[in-house]
Biotite code that builds the C-alpha atoms (Angstrom):
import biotite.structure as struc

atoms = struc.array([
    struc.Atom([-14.243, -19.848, -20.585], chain_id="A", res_id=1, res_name="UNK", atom_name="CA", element="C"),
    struc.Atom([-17.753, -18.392, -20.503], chain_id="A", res_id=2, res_name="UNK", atom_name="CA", element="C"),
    struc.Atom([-20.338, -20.686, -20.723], chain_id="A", res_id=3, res_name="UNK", atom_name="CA", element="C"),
    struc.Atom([-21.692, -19.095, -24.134], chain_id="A", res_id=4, res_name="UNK", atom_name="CA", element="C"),
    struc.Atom([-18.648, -19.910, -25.507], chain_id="A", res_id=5, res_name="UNK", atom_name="CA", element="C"),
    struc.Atom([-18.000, -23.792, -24.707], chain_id="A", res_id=6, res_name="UNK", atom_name="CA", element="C"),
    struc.Atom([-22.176, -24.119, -25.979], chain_id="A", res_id=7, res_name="UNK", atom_name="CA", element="C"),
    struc.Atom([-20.967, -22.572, -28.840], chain_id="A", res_id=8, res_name="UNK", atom_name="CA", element="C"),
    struc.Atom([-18.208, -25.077, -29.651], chain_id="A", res_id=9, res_name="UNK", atom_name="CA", element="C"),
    struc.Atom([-19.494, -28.144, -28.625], chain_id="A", res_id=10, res_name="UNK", atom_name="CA", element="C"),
    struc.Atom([-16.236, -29.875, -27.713], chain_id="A", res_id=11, res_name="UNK", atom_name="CA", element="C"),
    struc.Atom([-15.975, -32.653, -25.194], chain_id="A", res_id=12, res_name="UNK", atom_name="CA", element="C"),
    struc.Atom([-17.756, -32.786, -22.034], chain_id="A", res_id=13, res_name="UNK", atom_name="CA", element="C"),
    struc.Atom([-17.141, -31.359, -18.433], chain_id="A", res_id=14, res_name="UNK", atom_name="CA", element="C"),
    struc.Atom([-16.174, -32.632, -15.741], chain_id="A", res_id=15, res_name="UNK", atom_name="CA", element="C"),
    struc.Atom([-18.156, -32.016, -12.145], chain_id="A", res_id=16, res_name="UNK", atom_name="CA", element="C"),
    struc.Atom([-16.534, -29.553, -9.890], chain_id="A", res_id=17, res_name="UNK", atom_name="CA", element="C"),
    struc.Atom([-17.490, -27.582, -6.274], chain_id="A", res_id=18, res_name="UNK", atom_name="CA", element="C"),
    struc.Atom([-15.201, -24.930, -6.743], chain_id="A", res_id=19, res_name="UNK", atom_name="CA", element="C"),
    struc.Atom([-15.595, -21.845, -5.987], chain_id="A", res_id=20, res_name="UNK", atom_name="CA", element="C"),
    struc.Atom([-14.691, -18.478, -8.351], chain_id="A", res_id=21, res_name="UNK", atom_name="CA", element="C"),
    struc.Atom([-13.957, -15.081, -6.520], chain_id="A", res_id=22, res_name="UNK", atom_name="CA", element="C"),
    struc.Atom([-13.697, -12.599, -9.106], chain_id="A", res_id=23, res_name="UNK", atom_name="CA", element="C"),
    struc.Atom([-11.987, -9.126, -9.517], chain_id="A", res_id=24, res_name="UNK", atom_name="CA", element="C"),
    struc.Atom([-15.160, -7.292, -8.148], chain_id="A", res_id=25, res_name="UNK", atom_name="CA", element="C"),
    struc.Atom([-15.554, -9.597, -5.004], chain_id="A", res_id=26, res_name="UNK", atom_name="CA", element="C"),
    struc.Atom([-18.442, -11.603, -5.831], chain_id="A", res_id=27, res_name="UNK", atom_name="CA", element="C"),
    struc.Atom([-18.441, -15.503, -5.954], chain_id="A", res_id=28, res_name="UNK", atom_name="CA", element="C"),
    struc.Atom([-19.400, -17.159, -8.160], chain_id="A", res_id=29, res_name="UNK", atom_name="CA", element="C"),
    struc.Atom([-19.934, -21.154, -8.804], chain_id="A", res_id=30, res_name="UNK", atom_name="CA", element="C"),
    struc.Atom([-18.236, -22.877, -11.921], chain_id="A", res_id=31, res_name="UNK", atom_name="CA", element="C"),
    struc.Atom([-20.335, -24.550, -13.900], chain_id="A", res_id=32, res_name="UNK", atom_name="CA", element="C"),
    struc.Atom([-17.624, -27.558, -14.787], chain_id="A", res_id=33, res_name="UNK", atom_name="CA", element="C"),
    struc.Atom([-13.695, -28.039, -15.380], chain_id="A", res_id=34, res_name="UNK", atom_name="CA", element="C"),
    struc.Atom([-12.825, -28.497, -19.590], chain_id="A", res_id=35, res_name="UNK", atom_name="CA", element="C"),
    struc.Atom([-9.750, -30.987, -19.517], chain_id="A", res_id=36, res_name="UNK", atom_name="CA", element="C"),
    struc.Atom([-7.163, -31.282, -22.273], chain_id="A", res_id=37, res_name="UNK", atom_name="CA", element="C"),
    struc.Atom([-8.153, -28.647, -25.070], chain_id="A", res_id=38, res_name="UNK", atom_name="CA", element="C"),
    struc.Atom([-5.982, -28.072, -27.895], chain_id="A", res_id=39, res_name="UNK", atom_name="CA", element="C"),
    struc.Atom([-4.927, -24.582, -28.399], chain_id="A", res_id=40, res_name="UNK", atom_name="CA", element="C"),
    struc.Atom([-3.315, -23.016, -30.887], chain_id="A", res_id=41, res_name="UNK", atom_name="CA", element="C"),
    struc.Atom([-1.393, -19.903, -30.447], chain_id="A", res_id=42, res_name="UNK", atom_name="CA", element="C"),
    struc.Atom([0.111, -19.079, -33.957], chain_id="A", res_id=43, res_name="UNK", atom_name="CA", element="C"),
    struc.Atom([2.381, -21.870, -35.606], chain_id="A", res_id=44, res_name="UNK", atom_name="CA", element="C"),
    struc.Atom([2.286, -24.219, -31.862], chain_id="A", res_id=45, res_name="UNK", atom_name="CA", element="C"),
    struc.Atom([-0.726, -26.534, -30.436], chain_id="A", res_id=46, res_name="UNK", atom_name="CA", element="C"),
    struc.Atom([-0.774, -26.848, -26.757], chain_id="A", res_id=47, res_name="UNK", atom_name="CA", element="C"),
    struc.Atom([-3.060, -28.497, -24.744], chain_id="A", res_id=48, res_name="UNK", atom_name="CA", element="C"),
    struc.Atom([-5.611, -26.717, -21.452], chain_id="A", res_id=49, res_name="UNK", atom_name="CA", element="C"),
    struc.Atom([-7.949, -26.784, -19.148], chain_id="A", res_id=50, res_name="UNK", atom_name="CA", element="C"),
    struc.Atom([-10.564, -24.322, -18.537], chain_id="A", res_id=51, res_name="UNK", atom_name="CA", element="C"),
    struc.Atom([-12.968, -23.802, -16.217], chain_id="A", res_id=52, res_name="UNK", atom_name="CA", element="C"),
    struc.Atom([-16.643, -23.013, -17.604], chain_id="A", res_id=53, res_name="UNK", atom_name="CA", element="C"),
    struc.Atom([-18.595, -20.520, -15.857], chain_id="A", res_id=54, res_name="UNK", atom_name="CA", element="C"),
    struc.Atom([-21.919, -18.750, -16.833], chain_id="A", res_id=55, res_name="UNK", atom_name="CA", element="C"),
    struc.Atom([-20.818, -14.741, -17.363], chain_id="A", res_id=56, res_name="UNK", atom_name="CA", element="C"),
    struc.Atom([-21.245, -12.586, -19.676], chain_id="A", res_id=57, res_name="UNK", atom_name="CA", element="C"),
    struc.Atom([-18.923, -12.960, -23.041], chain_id="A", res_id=58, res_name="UNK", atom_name="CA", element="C"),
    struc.Atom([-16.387, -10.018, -23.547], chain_id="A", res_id=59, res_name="UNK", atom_name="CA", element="C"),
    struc.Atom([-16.377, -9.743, -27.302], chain_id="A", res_id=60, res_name="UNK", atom_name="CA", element="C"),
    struc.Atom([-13.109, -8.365, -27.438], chain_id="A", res_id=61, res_name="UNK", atom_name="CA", element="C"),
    struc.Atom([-11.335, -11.065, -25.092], chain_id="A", res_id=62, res_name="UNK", atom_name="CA", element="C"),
    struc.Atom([-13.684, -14.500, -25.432], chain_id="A", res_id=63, res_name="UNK", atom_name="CA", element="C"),
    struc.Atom([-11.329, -16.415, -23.498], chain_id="A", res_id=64, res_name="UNK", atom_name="CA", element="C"),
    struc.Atom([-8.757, -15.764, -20.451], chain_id="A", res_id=65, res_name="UNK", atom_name="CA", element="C"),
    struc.Atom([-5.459, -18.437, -21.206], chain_id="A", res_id=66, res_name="UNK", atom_name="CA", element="C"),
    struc.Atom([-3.946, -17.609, -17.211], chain_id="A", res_id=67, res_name="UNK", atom_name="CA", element="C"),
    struc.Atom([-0.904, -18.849, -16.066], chain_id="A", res_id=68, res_name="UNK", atom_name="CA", element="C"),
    struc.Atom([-0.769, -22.524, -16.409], chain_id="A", res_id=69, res_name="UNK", atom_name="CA", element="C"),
    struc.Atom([-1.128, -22.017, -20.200], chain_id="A", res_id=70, res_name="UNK", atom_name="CA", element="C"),
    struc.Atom([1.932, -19.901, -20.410], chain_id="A", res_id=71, res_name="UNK", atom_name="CA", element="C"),
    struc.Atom([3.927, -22.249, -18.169], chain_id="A", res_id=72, res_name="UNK", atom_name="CA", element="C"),
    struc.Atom([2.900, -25.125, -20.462], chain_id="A", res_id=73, res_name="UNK", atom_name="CA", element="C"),
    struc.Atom([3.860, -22.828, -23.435], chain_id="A", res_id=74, res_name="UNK", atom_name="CA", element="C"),
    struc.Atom([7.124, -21.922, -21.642], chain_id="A", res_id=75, res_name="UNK", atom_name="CA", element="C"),
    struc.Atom([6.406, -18.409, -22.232], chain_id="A", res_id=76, res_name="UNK", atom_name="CA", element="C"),
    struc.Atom([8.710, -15.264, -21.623], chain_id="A", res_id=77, res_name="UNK", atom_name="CA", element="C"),
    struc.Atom([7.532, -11.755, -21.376], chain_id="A", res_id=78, res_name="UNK", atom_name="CA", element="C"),
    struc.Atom([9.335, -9.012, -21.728], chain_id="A", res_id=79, res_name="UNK", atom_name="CA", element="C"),
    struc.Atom([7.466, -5.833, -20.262], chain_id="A", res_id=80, res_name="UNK", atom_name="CA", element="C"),
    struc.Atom([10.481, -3.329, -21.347], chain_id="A", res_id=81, res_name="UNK", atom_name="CA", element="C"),
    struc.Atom([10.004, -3.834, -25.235], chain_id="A", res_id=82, res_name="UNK", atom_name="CA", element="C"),
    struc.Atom([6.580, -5.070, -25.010], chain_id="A", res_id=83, res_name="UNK", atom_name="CA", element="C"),
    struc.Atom([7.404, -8.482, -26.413], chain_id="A", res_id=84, res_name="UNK", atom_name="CA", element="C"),
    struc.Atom([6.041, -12.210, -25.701], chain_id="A", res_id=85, res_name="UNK", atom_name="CA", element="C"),
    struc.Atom([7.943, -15.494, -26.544], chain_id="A", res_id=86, res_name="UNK", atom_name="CA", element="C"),
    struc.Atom([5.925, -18.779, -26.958], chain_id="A", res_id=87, res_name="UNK", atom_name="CA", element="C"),
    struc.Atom([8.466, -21.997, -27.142], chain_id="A", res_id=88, res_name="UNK", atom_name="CA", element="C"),
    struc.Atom([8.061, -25.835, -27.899], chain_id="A", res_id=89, res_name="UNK", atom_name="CA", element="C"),
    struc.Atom([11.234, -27.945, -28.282], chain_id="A", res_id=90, res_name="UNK", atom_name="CA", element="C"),
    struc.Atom([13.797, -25.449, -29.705], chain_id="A", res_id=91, res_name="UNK", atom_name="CA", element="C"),
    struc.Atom([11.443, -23.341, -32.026], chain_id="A", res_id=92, res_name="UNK", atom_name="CA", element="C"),
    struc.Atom([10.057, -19.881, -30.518], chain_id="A", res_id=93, res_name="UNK", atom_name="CA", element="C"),
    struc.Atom([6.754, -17.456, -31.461], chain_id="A", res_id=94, res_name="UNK", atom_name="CA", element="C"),
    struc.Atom([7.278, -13.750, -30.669], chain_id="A", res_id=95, res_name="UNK", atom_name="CA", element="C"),
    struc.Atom([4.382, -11.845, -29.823], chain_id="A", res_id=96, res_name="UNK", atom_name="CA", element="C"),
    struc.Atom([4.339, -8.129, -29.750], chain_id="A", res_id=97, res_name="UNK", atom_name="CA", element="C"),
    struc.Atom([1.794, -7.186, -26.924], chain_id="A", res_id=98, res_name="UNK", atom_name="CA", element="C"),
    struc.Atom([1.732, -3.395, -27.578], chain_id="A", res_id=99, res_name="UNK", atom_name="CA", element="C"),
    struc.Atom([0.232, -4.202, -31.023], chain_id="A", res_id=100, res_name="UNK", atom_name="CA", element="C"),
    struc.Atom([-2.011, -6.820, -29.872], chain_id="A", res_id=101, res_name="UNK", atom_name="CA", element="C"),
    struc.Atom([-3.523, -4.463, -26.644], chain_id="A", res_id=102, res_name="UNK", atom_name="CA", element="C"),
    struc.Atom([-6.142, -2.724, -28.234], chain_id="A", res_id=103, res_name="UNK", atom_name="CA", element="C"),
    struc.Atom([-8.742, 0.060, -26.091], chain_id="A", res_id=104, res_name="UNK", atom_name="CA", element="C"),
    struc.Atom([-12.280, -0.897, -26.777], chain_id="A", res_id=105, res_name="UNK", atom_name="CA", element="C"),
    struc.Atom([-14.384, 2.030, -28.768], chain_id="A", res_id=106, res_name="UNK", atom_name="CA", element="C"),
    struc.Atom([-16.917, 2.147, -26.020], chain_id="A", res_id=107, res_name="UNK", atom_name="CA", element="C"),
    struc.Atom([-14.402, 3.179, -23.592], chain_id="A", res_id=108, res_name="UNK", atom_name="CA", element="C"),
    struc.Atom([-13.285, 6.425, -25.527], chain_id="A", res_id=109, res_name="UNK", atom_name="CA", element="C"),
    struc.Atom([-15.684, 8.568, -23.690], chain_id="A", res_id=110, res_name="UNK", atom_name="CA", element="C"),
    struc.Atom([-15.764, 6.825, -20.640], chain_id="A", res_id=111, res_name="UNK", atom_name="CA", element="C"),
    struc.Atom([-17.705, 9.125, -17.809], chain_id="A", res_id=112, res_name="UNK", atom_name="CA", element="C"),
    struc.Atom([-16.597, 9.293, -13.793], chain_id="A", res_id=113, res_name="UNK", atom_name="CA", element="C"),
    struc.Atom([-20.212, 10.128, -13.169], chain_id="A", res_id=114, res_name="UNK", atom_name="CA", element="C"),
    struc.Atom([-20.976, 6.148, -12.204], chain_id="A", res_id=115, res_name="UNK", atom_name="CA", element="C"),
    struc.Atom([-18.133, 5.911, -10.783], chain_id="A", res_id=116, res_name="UNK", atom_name="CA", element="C"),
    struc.Atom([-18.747, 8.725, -8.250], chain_id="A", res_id=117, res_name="UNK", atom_name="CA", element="C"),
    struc.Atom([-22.638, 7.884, -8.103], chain_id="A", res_id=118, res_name="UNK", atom_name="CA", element="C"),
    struc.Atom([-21.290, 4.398, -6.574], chain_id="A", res_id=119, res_name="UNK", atom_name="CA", element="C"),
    struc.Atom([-18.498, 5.933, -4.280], chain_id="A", res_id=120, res_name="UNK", atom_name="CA", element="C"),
    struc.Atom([-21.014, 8.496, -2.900], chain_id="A", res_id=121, res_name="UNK", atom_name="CA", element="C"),
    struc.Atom([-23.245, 5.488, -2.106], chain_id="A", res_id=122, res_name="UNK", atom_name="CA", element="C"),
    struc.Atom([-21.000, 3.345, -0.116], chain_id="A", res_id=123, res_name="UNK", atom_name="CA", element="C"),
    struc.Atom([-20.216, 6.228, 1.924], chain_id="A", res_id=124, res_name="UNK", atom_name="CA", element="C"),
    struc.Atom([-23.722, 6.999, 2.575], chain_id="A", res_id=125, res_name="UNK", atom_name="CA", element="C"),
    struc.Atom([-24.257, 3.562, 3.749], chain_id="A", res_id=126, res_name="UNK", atom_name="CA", element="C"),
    struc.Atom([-21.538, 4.026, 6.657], chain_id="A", res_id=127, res_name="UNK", atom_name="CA", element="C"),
    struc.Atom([-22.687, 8.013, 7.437], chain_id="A", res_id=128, res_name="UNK", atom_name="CA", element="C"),
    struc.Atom([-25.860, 6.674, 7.978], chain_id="A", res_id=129, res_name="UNK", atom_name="CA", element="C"),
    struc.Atom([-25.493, 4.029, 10.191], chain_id="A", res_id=130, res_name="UNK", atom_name="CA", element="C"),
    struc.Atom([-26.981, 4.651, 14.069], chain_id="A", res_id=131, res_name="UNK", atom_name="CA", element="C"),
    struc.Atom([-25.246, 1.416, 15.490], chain_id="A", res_id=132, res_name="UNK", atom_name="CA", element="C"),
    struc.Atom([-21.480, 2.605, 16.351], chain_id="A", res_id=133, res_name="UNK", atom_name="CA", element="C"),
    struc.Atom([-20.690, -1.217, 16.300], chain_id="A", res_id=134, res_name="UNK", atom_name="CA", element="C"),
    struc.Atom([-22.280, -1.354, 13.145], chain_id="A", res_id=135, res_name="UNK", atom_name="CA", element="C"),
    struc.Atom([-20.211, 1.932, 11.722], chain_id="A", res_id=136, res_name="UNK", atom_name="CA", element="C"),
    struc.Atom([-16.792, 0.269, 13.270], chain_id="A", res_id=137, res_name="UNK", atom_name="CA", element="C"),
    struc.Atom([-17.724, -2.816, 11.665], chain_id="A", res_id=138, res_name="UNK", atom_name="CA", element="C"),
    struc.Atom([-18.375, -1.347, 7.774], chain_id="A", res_id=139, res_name="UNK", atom_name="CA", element="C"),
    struc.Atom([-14.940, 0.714, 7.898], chain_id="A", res_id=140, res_name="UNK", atom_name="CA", element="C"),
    struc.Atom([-12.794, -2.240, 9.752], chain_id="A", res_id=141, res_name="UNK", atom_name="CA", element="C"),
    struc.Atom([-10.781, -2.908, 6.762], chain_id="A", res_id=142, res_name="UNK", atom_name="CA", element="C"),
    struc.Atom([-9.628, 1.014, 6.171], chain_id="A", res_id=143, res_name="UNK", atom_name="CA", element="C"),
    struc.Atom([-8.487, 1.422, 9.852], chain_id="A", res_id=144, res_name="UNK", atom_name="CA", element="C"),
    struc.Atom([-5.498, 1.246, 11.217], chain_id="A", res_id=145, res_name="UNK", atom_name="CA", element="C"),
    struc.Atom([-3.765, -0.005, 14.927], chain_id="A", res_id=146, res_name="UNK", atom_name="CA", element="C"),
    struc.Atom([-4.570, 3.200, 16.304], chain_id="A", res_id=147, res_name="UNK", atom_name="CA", element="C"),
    struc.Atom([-7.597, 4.548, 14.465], chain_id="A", res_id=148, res_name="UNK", atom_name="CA", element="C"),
    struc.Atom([-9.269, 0.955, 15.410], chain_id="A", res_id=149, res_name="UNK", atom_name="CA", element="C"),
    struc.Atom([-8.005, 1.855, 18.857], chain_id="A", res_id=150, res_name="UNK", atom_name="CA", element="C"),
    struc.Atom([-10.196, 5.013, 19.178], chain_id="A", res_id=151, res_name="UNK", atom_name="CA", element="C"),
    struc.Atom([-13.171, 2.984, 17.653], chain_id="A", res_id=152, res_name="UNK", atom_name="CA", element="C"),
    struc.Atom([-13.278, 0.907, 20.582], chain_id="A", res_id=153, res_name="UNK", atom_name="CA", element="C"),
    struc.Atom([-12.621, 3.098, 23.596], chain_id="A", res_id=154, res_name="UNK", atom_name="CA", element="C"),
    struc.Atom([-15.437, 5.282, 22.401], chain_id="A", res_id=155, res_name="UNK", atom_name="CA", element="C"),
    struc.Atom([-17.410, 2.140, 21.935], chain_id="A", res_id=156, res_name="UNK", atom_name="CA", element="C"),
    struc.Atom([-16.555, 1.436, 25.437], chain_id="A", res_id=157, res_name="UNK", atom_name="CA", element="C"),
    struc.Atom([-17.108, 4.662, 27.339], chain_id="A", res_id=158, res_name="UNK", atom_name="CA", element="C"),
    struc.Atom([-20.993, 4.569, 25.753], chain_id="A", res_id=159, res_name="UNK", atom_name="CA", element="C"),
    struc.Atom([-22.357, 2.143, 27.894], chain_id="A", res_id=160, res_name="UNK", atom_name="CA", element="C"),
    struc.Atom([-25.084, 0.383, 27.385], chain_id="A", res_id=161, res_name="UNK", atom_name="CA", element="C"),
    struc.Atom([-26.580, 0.529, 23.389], chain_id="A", res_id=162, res_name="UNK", atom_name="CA", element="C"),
    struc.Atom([-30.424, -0.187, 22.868], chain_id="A", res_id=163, res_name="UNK", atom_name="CA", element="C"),
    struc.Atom([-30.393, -0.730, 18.662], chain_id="A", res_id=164, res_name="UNK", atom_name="CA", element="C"),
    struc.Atom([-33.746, 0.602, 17.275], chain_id="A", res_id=165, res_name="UNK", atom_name="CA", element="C"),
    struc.Atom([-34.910, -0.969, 14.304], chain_id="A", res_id=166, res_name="UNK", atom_name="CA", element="C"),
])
């Protein structure tokens, strides 16, 4: 839950934590606390959650992320073929039609590769540019394979001695 958000509300109080948040894009981030025992309520049911607070941005479109303790606890079933999720307590059941519910944001309908190339063009320049071969071998580790890595390191080895110049 973004920090915004829990302000926003008011309810309860955190709880300390040192963990640790490695998002989608890589980063880390720090959580600000841990939000225990929140009632929810997802159409005609109440369940209880935690959530972790962290200071990001709020999506206006999706406020909050319920992951995958929340559907255990909610004892949910999803059914990808017909689009459909069920929501049980005790022997009553919620069905939830996720093809309705997914909605595309406006901003996205004329959504531009030019950024998207822009960035891609300068990652690439980073490793062309780079007049360490350690350095180059280093930056492109994780797309090589046994034997590409192979030929990284008998070249590195037949070069001798390398004076870096800064």
């Amino acid at each position: 839950m973004p920090l915004a958000i829990y302000t926003k509300l008011g309810i309860g109080r955190t709880r300390p934590t040192l963990m640790l948040l490695q998002l989608a894009d890589r980063t880390v981030k720090r959580l600000t606390g841990i939000l225990d025992d929140v009632l929810v309520q997802v159409g005609k049911f109440v369940f209880p959650a935690n959530f972790v607070i962290l200071d990001c941005q709020v999506d206006e479109e999706i406020p909050i992320i319920l992951g995958r303790p929340f559907l255990a606890t909610g004892r949910a079933l999803i059914d990808c073929e017909i689009g459909e999720l069920k929501m049980r307590l005790n022997n009553e059941e919620i069905i939830f039609n996720v093809q309705q519910s997914m909605r595309r944001s406006s901003e996205f309908a004329n959504c531009s590769l030019m950024e998207v190339v822009d960035m891609i063009l300068q990652e690439e320049d980073e490793t062309l540019n780079v007049k360490d071969p350690l350095e180059a071998c280093l930056m492109n580790l994780e797309e090589m394979d046994g034997e590409g890595l192979a030929e990284w390191v008998m070249a590195l080895e037949g070069q001798g001695f390398w004076k870096r110049e800064p």
